[in-house]
C-alpha positions in Angstrom: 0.0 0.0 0.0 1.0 3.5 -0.3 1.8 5.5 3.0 3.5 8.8 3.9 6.2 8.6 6.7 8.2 10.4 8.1 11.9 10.4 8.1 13.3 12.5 10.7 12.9 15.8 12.1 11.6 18.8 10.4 9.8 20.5 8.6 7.0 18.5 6.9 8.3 19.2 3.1 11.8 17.9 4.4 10.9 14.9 6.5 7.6 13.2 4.8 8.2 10.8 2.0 5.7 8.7 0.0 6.1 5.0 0.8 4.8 2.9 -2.4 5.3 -0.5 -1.0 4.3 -0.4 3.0 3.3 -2.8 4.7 -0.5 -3.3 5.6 -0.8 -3.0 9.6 -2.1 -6.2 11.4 -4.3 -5.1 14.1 -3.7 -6.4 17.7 -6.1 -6.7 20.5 -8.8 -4.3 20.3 -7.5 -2.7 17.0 -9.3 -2.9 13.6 -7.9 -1.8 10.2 -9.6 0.7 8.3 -9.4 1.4 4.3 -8.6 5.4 4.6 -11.4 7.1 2.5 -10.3 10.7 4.5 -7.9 11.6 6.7 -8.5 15.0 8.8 -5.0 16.9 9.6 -4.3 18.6 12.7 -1.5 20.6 14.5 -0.5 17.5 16.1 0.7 16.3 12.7 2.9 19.5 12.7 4.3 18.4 15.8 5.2 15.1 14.9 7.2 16.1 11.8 9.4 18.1 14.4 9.3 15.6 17.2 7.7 17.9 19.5 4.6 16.0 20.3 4.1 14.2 23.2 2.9 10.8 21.7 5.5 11.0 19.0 6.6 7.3 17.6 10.2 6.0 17.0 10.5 6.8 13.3 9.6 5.9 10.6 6.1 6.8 10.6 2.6 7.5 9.2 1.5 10.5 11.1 -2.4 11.4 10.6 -4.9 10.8 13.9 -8.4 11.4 12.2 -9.4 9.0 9.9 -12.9 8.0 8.2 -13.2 4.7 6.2 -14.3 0.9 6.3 -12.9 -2.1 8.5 -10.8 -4.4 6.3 -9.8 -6.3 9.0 -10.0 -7.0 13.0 -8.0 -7.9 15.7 -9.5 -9.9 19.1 -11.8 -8.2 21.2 -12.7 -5.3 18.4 -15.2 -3.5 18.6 -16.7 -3.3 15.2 -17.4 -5.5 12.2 -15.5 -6.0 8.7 -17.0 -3.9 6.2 -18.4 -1.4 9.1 -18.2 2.2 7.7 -16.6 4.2 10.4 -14.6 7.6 12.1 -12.1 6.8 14.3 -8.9 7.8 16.1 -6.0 6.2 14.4 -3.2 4.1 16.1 -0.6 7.3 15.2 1.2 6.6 18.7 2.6 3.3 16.7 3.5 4.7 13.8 0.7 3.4 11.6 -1.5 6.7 11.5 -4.0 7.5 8.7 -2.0 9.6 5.9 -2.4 5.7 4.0 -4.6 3.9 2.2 -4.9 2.0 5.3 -4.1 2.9 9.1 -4.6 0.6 12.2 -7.5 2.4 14.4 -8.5 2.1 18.2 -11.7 -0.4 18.1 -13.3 1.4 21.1 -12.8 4.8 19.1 -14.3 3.6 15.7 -17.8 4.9 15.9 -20.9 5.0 13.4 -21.0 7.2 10.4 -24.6 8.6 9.4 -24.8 7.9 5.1 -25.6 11.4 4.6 -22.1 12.7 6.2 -19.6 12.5 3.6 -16.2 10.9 4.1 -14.1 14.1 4.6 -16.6 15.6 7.1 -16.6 12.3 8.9 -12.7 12.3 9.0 -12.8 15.7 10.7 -15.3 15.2 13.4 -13.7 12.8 16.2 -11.2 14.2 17.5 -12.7 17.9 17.6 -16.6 17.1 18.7 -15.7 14.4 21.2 -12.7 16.9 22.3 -15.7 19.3 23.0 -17.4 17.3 24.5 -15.6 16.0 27.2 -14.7 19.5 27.7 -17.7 21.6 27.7 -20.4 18.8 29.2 -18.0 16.7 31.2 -15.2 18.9 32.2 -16.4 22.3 32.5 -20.0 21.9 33.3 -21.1 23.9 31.0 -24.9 25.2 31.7 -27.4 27.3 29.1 -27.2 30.8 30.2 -23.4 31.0 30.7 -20.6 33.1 28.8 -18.4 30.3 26.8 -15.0 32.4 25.7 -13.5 29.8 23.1 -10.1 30.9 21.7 -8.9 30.2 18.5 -12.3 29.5 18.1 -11.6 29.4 14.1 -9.5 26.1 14.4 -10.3 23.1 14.0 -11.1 22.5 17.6 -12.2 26.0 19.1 -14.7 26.1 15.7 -16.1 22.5 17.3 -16.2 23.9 20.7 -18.3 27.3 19.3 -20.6 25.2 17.8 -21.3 22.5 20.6 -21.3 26.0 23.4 -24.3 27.4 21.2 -26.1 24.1 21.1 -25.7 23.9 24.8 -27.4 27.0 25.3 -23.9 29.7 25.8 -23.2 32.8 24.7 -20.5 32.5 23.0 -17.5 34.8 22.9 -15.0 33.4 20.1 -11.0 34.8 19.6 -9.5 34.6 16.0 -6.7 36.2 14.2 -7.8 38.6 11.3 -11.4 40.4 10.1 -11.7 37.3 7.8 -11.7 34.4 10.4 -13.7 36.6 12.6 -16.2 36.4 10.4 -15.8 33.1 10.0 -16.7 32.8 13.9 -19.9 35.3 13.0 -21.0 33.1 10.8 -20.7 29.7 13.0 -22.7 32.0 15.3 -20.5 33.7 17.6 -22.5 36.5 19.6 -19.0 38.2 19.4 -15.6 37.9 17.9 -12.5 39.6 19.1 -9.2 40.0 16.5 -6.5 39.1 19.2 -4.2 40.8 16.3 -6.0 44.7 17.1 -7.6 43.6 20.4 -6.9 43.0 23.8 -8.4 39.9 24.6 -9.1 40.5 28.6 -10.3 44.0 27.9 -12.7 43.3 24.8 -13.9 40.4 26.9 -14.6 42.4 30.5 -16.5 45.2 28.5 -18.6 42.7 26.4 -19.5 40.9 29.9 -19.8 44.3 32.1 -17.1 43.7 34.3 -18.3 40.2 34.9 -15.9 38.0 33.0 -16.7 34.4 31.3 -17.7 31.8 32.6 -16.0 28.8 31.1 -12.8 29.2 28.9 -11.8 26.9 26.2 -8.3 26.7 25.1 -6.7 24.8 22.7 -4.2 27.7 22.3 -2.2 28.0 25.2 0.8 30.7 25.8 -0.3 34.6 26.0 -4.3 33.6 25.0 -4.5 31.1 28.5 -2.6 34.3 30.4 -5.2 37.0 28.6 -8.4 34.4 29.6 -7.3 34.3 33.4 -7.8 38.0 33.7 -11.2 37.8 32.1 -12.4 34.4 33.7 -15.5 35.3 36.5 -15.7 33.9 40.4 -15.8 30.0 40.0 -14.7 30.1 36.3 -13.5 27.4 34.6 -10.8 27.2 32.6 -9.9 24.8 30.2 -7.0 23.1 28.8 -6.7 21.5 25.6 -3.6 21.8 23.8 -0.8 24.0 22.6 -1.6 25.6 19.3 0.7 28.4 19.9 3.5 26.5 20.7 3.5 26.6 24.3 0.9 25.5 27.0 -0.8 28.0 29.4 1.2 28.3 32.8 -1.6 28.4 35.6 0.0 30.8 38.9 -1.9 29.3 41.5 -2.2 32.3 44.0 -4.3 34.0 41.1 -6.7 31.0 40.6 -7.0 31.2 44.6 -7.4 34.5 44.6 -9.8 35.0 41.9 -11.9 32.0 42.6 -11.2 29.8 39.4 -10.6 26.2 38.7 -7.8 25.2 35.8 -9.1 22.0 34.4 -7.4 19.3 31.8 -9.7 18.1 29.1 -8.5 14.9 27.0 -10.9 12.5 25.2 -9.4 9.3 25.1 -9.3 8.1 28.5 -13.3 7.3 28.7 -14.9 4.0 28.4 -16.4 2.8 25.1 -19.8 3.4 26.6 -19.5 7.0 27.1 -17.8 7.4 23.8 -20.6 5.8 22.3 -23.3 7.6 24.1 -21.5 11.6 23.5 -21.5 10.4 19.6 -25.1 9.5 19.7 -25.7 13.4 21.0 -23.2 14.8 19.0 -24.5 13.3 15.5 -28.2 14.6 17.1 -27.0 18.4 17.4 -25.6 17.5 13.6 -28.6 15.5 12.5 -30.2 19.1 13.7 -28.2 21.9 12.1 -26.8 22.8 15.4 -23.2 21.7 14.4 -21.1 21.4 11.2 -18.0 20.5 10.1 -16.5 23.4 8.3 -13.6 21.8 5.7 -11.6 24.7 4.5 -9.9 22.7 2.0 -9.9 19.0 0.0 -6.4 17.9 -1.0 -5.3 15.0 -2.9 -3.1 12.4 -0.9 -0.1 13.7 -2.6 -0.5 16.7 -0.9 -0.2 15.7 3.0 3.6 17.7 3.3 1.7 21.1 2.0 -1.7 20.2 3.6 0.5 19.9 7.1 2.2 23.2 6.0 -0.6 24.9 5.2 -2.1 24.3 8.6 1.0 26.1 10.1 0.9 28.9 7.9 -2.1 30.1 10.1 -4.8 30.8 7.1 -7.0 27.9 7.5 -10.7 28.2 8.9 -12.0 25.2 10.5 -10.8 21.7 9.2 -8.2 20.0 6.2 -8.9 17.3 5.0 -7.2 14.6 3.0 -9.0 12.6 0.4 -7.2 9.2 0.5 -9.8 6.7 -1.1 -13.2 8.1 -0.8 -14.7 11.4 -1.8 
């Protein structure tokens, strides 16, 4: 089969070569193997290339965590059937991720695929609407009525966590960099965006809430956006922690959560039982049945294209989700 790997560390253009002859994965216990139709990329991909990821693998290896496809083939205890159509989070962590015609996939992360979602949409909803999920219902609580600040709320993740905040019943305060991804927040249906290139976040936040400040922060940023949300963030806030996208995490001072009143909470999807997986997908795919959440795909690309579709993401212009067509639509 034909799979991109990575080769060392860099740059994606430098490191990722195209594999014509890899080997098909053979899934272990709980695994399956899914024919990639669509692949979603995300920054963790980025990472990889440069070894700067947490769950990096020993190279060489396929990067890619979001996949949509159909089983081809799976291992004891699975999950799901051969020939089940499904989305699911990839087995990047050993090397056989989904930027290939076929990717090993966690079993109790495979879930169902409605036939009206297409593949590329189905590729780029796990991660981000289960990501969400766990952070807005499980995590932070989040209850109709309250002010949801989501930065980077144009990304990938923060556009998933805009969406799922509104269908919870949140106003919704969104960050983005630039007039036009602004916008793009207005039109997911931000009640307000704030350009953290011409505004100061805290400030534009405290007048928009009357002093007040947010009630629930979601962060997928990290760095100077996590500092600007704690001096923003109201008497028993909560605010959350996704991931890095800036290139650095958020660095909590705990005399000014204690002082302040506000709880700094971890959000990660992956360490929940199948059942609960299972049962937040069944609401998610609801809200989506609905209208009350999308998946906004900024851009198709060919397989050929992972190293600039990585790149691309990077670069900072994209609004919402890439996606890689591998075998499907």
């Amino acid at each position: 089969m034909r799979a991109w790997k990575v080769t060392g560390r860099g740059a994606p253009h430098d490191v990722l070569r195209l594999v014509e002859d890899a080997r098909l994965p053979v899934p272990g216990e709980g695994q399956i193997r899914v024919r990639v139709a669509a692949a979603g990329v995300g920054l963790p991909d980025a990472h990889m290339c440069r070894g700067s990821y947490a769950l990096t693998p020993a190279l060489p290896f396929t990067p890619g965590q979001e996949v949509a496809g159909v089983v081809t083939a799976a291992g004891p205890g699975a999950r799901v059937a051969v020939g089940e159509r499904v989305m699911a989070v990839s087995a990047f962590f050993l090397g056989h991720g989904g930027f290939a015609q076929e990717c090993l996939a966690l079993g109790d992360f495979a879930l169902r695929v409605p036939n009206e979602m297409e593949d590329a949409e189905a590729a780029c909803f796990t991660i981000p609407y289960h990501t969400a999920y766990v952070g807005l219902v499980r995590r932070g609580a989040l209850a109709a009525g309250e002010t949801l600040l989501v930065l980077g709320a144009a990304g990938g993740t923060g556009s998933a966590a805009l969406q799922l905040g509104l269908a919870m019943g949140a106003r919704v305060i969104a960050t983005a960099g630039g007039r036009e991804k602004c916008a793009f927040c207005r039109d997911l249906g931000a009640d307000l965006a704030i350009d953290y290139r011409s505004e100061d976040i805290a400030s534009a936040v405290r007048d928009a809430t009357r002093g007040r400040g947010v009630d629930v922060v979601y962060d997928p940023v990290g760095g100077d956006a996590f500092t600007a949300a704690t001096r923003c963030i109201a008497n028993e806030g909560r605010l959350l922690a996704v991931g890095f996208g800036s290139g650095s995490w958020g660095q909590p001072q705990v005399p000014h959560m204690v002082q302040h009143n506000y709880s700094v909470v971890g959000v990660m999807p992956s360490d929940y039982d199948h059942a609960f997986k299972v049962a937040a997908h069944d609401e998610l795919l609801e809200h989506w049945k609905h209208g009350r959440l999308r998946v906004p795909v900024h851009e198709r690309l060919a397989f050929e294209r992972v190293p600039d579709a990585i790149a691309l993401l990077t670069q900072g212009g994209v609004k919402g989700k890439l996606a890689i067509c591998v075998g499907g639509d």
